[in-house]
C-alpha positions in Angstrom: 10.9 19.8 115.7 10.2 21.9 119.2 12.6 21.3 121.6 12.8 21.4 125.7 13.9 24.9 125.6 11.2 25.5 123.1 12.9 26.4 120.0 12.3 24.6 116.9 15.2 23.0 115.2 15.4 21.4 111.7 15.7 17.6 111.0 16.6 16.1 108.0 14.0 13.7 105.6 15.7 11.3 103.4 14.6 11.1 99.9 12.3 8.3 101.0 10.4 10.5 102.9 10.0 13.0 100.2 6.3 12.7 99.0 6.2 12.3 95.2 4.9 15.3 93.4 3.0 14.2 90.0 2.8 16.3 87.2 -0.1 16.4 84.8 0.3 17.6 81.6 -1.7 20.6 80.1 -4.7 19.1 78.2 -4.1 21.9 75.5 -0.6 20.7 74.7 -1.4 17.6 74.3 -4.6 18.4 71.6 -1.9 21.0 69.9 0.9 18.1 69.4 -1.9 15.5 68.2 -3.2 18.6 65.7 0.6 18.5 63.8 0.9 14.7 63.8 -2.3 15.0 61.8 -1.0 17.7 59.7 2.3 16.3 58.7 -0.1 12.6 58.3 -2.1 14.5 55.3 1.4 16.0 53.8 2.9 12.9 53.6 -0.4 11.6 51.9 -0.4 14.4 49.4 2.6 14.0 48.6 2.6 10.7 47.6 -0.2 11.2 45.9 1.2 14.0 43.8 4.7 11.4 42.9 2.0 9.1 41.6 0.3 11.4 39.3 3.5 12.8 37.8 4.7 9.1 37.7 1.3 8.3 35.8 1.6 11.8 33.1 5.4 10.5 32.6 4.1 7.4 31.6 1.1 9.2 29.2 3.8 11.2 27.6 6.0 8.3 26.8 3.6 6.3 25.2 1.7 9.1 23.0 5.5 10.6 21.5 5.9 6.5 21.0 2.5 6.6 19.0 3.5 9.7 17.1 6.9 8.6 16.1 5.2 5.1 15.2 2.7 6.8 13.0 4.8 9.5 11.6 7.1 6.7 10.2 4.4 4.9 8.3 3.4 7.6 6.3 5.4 7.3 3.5 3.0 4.8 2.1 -0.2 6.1 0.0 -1.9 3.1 0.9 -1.0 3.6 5.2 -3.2 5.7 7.9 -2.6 9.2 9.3 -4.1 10.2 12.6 -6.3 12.8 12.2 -5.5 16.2 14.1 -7.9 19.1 14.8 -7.2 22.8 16.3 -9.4 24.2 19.5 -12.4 24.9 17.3 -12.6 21.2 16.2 -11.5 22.1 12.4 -9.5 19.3 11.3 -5.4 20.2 10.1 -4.5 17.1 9.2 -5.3 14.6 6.6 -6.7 11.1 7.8 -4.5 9.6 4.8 -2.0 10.1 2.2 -3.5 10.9 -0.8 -4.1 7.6 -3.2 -2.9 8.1 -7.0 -4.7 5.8 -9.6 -4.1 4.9 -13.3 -0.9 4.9 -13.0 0.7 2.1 -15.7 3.8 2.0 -18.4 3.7 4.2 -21.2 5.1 3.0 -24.9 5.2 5.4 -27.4 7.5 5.8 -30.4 10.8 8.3 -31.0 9.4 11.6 -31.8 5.9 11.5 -30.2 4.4 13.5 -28.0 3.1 11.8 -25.0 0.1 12.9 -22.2 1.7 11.4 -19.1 -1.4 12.9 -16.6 -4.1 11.2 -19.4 -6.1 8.7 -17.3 -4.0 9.7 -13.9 -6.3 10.6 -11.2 -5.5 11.6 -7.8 -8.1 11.0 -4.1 -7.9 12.1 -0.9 -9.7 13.5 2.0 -12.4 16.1 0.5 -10.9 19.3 1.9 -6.9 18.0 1.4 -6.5 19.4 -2.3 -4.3 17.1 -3.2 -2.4 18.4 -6.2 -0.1 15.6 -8.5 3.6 16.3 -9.6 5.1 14.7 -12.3 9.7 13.9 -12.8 10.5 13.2 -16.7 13.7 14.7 -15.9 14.8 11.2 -17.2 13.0 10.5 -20.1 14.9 11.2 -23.6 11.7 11.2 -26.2 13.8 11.0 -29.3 15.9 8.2 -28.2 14.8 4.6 -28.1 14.9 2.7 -24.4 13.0 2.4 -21.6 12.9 5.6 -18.6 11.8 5.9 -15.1 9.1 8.4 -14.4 7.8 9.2 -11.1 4.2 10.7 -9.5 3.9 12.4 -6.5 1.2 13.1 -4.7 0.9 15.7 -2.0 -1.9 17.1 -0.5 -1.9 21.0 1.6 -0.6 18.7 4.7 2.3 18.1 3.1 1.3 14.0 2.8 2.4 12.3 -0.2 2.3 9.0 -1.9 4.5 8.3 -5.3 4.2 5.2 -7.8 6.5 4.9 -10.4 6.4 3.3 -13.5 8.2 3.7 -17.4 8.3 5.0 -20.7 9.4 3.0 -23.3 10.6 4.6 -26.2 10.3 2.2 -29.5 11.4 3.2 -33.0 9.3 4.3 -35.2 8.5 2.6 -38.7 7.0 3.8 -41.6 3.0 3.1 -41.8 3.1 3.0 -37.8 0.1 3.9 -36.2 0.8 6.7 -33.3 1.1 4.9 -29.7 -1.8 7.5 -28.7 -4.1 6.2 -31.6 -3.7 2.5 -30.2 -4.6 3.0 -26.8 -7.1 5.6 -27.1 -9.1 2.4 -29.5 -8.1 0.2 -25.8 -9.5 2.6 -23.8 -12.8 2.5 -26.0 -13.1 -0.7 -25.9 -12.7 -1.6 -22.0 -15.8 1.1 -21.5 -17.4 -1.3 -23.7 -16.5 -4.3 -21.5 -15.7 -3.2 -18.0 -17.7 -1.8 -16.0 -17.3 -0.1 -12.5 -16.9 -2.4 -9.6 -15.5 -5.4 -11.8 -13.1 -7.3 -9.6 -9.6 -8.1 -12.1 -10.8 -11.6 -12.2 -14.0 -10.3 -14.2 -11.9 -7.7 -16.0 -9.7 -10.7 -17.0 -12.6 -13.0 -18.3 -14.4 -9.8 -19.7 -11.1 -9.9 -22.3 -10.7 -13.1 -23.2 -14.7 -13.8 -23.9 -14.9 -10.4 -26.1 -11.2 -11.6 -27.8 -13.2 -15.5 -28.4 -16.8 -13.7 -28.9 -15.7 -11.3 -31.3 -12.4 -12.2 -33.6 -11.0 -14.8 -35.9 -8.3 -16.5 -36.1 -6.1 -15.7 -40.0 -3.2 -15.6 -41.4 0.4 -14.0 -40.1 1.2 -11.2 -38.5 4.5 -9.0 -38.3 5.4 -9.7 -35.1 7.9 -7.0 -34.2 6.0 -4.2 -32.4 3.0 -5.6 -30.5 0.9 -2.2 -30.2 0.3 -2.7 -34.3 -0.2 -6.0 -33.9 -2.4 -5.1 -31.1 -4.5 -2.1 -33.1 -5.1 -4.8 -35.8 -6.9 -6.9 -33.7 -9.0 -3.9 -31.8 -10.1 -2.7 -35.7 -9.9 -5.7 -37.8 -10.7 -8.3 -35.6 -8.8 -10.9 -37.2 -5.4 -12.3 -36.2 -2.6 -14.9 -35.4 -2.1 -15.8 -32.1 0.3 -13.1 -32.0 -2.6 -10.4 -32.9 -4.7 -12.1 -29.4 -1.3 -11.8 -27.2 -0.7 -8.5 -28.4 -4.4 -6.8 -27.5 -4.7 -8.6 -24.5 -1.6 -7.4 -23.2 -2.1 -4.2 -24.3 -6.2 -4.4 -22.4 -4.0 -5.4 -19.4 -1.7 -2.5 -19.2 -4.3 -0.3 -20.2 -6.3 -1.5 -16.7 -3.6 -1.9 -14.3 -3.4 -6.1 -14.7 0.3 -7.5 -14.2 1.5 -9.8 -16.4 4.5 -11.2 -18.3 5.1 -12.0 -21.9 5.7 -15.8 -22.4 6.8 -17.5 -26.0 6.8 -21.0 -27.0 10.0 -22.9 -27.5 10.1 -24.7 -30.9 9.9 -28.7 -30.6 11.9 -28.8 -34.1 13.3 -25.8 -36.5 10.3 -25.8 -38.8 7.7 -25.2 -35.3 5.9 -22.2 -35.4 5.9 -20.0 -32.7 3.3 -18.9 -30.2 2.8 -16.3 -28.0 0.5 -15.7 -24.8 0.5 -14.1 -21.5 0.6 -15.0 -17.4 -1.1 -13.0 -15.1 -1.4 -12.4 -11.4 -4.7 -11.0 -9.8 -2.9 -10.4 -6.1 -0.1 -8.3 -6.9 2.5 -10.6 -8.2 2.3 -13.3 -5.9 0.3 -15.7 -7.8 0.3 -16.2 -11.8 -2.0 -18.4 -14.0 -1.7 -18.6 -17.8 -3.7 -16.7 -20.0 -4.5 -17.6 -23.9 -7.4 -16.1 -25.8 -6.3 -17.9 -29.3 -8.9 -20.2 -29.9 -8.0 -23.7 -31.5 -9.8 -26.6 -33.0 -11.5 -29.1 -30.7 -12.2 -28.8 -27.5 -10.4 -28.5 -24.5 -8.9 -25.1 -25.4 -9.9 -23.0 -22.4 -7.0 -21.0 -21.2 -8.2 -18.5 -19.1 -6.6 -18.0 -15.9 -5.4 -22.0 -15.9 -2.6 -23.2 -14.0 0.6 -25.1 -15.4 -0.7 -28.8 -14.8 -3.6 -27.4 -17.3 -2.0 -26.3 -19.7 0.5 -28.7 -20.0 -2.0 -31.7 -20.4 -3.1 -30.0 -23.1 -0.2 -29.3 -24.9 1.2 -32.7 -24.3 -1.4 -34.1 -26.7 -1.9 -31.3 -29.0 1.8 -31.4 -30.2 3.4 -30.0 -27.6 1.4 -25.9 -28.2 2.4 -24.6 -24.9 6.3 -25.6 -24.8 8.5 -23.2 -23.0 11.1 -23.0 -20.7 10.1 -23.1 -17.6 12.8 -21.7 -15.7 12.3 -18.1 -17.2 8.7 -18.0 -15.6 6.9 -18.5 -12.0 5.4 -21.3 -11.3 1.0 -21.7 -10.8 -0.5 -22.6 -7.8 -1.6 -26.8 -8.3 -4.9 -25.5 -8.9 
């Protein structure tokens, strides 16, 4: 402000009167600080998008060792899957199954005989597996009598394997004895007269007992003590007791795989004569039905594959045939 002398002297504004000075932000600074929102936006995206896909492979790799473990444990079974496995080139290394073993059944022969444990044993698997069979007798005492384990093995160039076990039973030998590999070789003979490929055991079963009804006669006694002789009578005679018709048809049984048990009659009175026959199951021991192929006079006399109730209204009015004690054998189905 100019005063009378005409200097200029200063005066004092208060803040009021202080004119407000705005300041505008650079238009750069604000594009460059949008820019790294937009950034750090697209790295927090991608990395939630990576934790998901490790998340998702964890999960893959859980559930395919849990699939692996699951199958490896199942293949001690001949009869369970493998999963098949094949290199870069596509060539398959592993085997889609353990190798199947077939023919296997128990094996009577007599002290001192020689016997052909792999005759009739056959041995499937995949076509380029090579499975080879093994075979343990370390148990088996030829020259003794009684009965001894033997095991197969299986094992194909995988290293898969399947076993089935079964027995040898050692019997004495008596003079005038027919060998053990005589009598089943004239079995053998005969079912590739009778069965034929694709039979069901049902029809293996009835094939038996119509060629034991179609083609021998009931005579006479028998020596009851060894049931292969009794059973090579009946295959080259055809004549027999009903002792001579148990006998083959269990040995035809064995011979094809067929489970069954040995039944005998129990006398009504001490002059009674005995009888013999056979049960069999057709769904691996879970179910058994009577089986008699001795014929008898009148009618009625069907006994193939019948249940208890059957048989026993039979036998109740032919003299009580079919007695036995019940308790020492599995019950039929009703029907």
């Amino acid at each position: 402000m100019k005063t009378a002398n005409g200097q200029y002297r200063q005066t004092q504004r208060s803040e009021s009167d202080i004119p407000t000075v705005h300041v505008r932000t650079n238009s750069r600074t604000r594009l460059r600080k949008k820019h790294r929102q937009q950034i750090l936006q697209v790295r927090i995206l991608q990395t939630a998008l990576c934790l998901t896909l490790i998340a998702l492979s964890i999960v893959a790799v859980k559930k395919l060792t849990g699939n692996r473990q699951r199958s490896s444990g199942s293949l001690s079974s001949a009869t369970q899957e493998q999963v098949i496995q094949a290199d870069s080139t596509g060539r398959k290394t592993q085997a889609a199954s353990a190798p199947v073993i077939s023919g296997v059944r128990p094996i009577v022969c007599y002290a001192g005989d020689a016997v052909s444990y792999r005759a009739g044993i056959t041995v499937s698997g995949d076509d380029d597996a090579e499975p080879a069979l093994e075979l343990d007798t370390t148990k088996v005492d030829l020259s003794k009598v009684g009965k001894y384990p033997i095991v197969y093995t299986a094992r194909d160039k995988w290293g898969n394997t399947s076993q089935q076990e079964t027995t040898v039973e050692v019997r004495e030998r008596k003079e005038g004895y027919v060998s053990a590999d005589l009598v089943t070789e004239k079995a053998d003979q005969l079912i590739g007269q009778i069965i034929h490929k694709g039979m069901s055991q049902r029809e293996q079963v009835e094939a038996i007992y119509a060629w034991l009804r179609g083609n021998c006669r009931y005579s006479g006694h028998s020596d009851k003590s060894d049931y292969l002789q009794a059973a090579y009578k009946m295959l080259t005679e055809y004549s027999g007791d009903c002792y001579n018709y148990f006998a083959a048809s269990k040995l035809l049984f064995d011979r094809l795989g067929i489970d069954n048990i040995d039944v005998k009659k129990v006398k009504n009175h001490p002059d009674d004569s005995n009888h013999y026959w056979s049960m069999v199951s057709l769904d691996g021991k879970k179910t058994w039905y009577h089986f008699d192929a001795t014929p008898r006079v009148g009618n009625g006399d069907d006994f193939c594959l019948v249940t208890d109730a059957f048989l026993d209204a039979y036998s109740n009015t032919h003299d009580k045939c079919h007695n036995r004690d019940k308790s020492l054998y599995p019950a039929t189905p009703e029907s």
